[in-house]
Legacy VTK file of the C-alpha trace (Angstrom):
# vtk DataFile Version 3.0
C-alpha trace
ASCII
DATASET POLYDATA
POINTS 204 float
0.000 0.000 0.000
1.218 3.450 -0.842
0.992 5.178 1.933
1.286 9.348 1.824
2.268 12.044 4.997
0.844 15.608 3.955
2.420 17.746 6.591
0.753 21.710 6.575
3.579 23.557 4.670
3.277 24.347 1.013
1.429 22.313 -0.698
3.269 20.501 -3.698
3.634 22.059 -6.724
5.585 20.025 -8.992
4.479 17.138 -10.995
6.734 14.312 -9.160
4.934 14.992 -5.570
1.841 15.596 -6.990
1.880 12.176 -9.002
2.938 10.412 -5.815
-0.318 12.301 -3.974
-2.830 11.286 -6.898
-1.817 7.864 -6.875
-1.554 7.205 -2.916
-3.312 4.489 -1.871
-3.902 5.852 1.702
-3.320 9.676 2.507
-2.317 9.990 5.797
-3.361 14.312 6.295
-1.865 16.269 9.743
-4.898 18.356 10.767
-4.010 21.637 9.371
-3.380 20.489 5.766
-6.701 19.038 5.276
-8.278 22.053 3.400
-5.471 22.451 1.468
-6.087 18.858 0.347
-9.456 18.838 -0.175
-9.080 22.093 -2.567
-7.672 19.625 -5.110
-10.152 17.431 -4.954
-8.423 14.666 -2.968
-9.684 13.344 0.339
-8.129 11.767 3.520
-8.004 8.393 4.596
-7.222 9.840 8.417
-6.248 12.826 9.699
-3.713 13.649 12.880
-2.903 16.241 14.859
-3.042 18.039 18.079
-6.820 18.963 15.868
-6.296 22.957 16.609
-6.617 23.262 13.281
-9.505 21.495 11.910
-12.926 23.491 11.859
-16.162 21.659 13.763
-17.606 21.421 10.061
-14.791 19.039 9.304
-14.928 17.161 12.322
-18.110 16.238 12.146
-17.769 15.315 8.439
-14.766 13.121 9.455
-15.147 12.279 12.654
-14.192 7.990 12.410
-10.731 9.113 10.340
-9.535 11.814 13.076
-7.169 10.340 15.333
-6.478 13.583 18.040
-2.669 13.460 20.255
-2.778 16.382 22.442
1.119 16.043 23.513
2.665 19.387 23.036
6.359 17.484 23.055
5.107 16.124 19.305
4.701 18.231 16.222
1.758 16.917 13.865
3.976 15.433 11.444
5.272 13.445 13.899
2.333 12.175 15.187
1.209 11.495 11.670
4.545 9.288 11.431
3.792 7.740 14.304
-0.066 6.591 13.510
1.418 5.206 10.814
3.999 3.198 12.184
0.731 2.217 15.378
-0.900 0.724 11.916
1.912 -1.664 10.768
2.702 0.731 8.002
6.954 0.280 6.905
7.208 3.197 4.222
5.621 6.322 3.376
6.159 9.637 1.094
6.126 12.833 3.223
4.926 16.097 1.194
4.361 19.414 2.618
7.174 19.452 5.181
8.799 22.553 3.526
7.909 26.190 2.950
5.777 28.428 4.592
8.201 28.680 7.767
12.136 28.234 7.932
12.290 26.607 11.464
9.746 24.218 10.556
11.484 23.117 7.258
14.484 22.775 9.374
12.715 21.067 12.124
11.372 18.421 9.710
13.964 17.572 8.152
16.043 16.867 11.007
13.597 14.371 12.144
13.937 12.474 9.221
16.910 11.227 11.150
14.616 10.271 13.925
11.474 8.333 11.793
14.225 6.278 9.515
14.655 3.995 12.703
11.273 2.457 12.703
9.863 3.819 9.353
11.545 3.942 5.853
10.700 7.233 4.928
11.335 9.926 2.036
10.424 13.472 2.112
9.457 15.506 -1.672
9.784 19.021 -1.804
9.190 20.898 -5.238
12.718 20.817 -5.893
13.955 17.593 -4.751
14.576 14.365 -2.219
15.525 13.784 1.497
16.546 10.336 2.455
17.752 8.868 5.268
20.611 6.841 5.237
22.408 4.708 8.374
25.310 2.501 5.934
27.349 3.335 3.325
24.950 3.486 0.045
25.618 3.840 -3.570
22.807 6.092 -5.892
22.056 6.380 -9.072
22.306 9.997 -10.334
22.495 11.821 -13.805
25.524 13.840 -14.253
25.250 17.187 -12.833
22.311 16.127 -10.700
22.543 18.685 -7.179
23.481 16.855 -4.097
23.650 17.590 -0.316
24.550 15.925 2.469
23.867 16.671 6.655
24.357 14.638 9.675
23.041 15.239 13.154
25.988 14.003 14.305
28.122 16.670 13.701
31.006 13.822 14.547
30.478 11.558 11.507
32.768 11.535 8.455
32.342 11.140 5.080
33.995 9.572 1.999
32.610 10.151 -1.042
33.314 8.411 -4.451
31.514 9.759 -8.143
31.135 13.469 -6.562
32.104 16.254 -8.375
33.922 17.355 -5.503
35.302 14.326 -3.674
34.801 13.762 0.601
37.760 12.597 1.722
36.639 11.333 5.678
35.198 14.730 6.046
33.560 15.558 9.147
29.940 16.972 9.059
30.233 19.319 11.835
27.684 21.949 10.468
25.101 21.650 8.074
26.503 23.330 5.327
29.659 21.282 5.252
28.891 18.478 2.834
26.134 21.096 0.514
26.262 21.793 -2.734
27.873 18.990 -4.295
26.780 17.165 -7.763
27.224 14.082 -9.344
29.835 13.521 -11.904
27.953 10.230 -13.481
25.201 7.867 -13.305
25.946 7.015 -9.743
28.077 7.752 -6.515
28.894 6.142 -3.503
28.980 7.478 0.411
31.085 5.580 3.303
30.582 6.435 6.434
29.942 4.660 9.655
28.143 4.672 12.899
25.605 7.367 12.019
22.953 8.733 9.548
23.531 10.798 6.613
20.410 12.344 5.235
20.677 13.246 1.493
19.581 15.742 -0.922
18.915 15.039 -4.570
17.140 17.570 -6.667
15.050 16.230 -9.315
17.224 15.503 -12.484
LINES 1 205
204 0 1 2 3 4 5 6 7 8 9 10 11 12 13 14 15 16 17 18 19 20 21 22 23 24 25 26 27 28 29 30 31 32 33 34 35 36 37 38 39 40 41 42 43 44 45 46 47 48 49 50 51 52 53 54 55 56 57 58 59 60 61 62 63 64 65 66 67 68 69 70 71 72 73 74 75 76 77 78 79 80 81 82 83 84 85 86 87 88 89 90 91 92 93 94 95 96 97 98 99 100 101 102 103 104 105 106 107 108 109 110 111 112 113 114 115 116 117 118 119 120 121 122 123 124 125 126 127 128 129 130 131 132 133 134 135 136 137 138 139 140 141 142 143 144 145 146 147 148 149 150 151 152 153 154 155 156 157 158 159 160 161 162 163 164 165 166 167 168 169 170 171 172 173 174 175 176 177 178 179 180 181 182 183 184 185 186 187 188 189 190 191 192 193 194 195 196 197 198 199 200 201 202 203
């Protein structure tokens, strides 16, 4: 089952998050996005959330798919991940984690790191992919094809191999250290150990 997050930032634009939204099997919608969704004609197969944001007219129409979580410790897209890993679900497509607000872009994507143990997980923006990664991986790529690299761990070092602009065991200590590289071919490989790298590939 294809399973879809929509998180209450801005709402895709592009055609490769917007494909993935049409054809979701279930749409998993945090409380504040579910206008947004229903403006394009797509509806929700449950909604989570803290529910501060979803007008009585919608809870009444809805009211077997809402699933409330009052803790305050949570943001909604986190709850939403976690629903879905309460309902045996082992991958889903988060969209509308971006925009709107800076510290909640960065929030998000720094708990990427934190879903990827129990929940394989990639987030779409309109310009590109986030994935988690906890071993050394090789991608495919296209050559010239943006990539980006953090780490919470500002500790772990990486070695990169079909980069433009090669890692030699460097340490990501701040989250621009390991930006704005690109690949040089149809693939490239990371090693790194003890630790997650989450990477950014904009659509080729």
């Amino acid at each position: 089952m294809k399973t879809v997050i929509l998180a209450n930032g801005s709402f895709p634009a592009h055609p490769i998050p917007l494909r993935h939204l049409a054809e979701a099997d279930l749409i998993v919608c945090c409380d504040g996005a579910v206008e947004k969704l229903l403006k394009h004609d797509l509806e929700p197969g449950a909604i989570v959330g803290d529910l501060d944001s979803l007008s009585d007219e919608l809870k009444r129409k809805y009211g077997s798919l809402i699933f409330g979580d009052p803790d305050q410790e949570t943001n909604d897209l986190t709850k939403a991940v976690h629903w879905c890993i309460s309902h045996g679900i082992k991958e889903a497509i988060i969209l509308g984690a971006t925009g709107l607000r800076e510290d909640h872009t960065l929030g998000n994507i720094s708990l990427l790191a934190d879903y990827n143990q129990q929940l394989n997980v990639t987030m779409l923006t309109d310009t590109g992919t986030f994935r988690v990664f906890d071993h050394s991986v090789t991608l495919s790529s296209v050559p010239g094809q943006q990539v980006s690299l953090f780490s919470i761990d500002p500790h772990l070092s990486v070695t990169s191999e079909g980069l433009r602009y090669p890692l030699d065991n460097l340490k990501l200590c701040n989250w621009w250290r390991g930006t704005l590289n690109e690949a040089s071919g149809d693939h490239f490989r990371l090693e790194f150990e003890h630790g997650q790298v989450i990477v950014f590939m904009n659509y080729s």
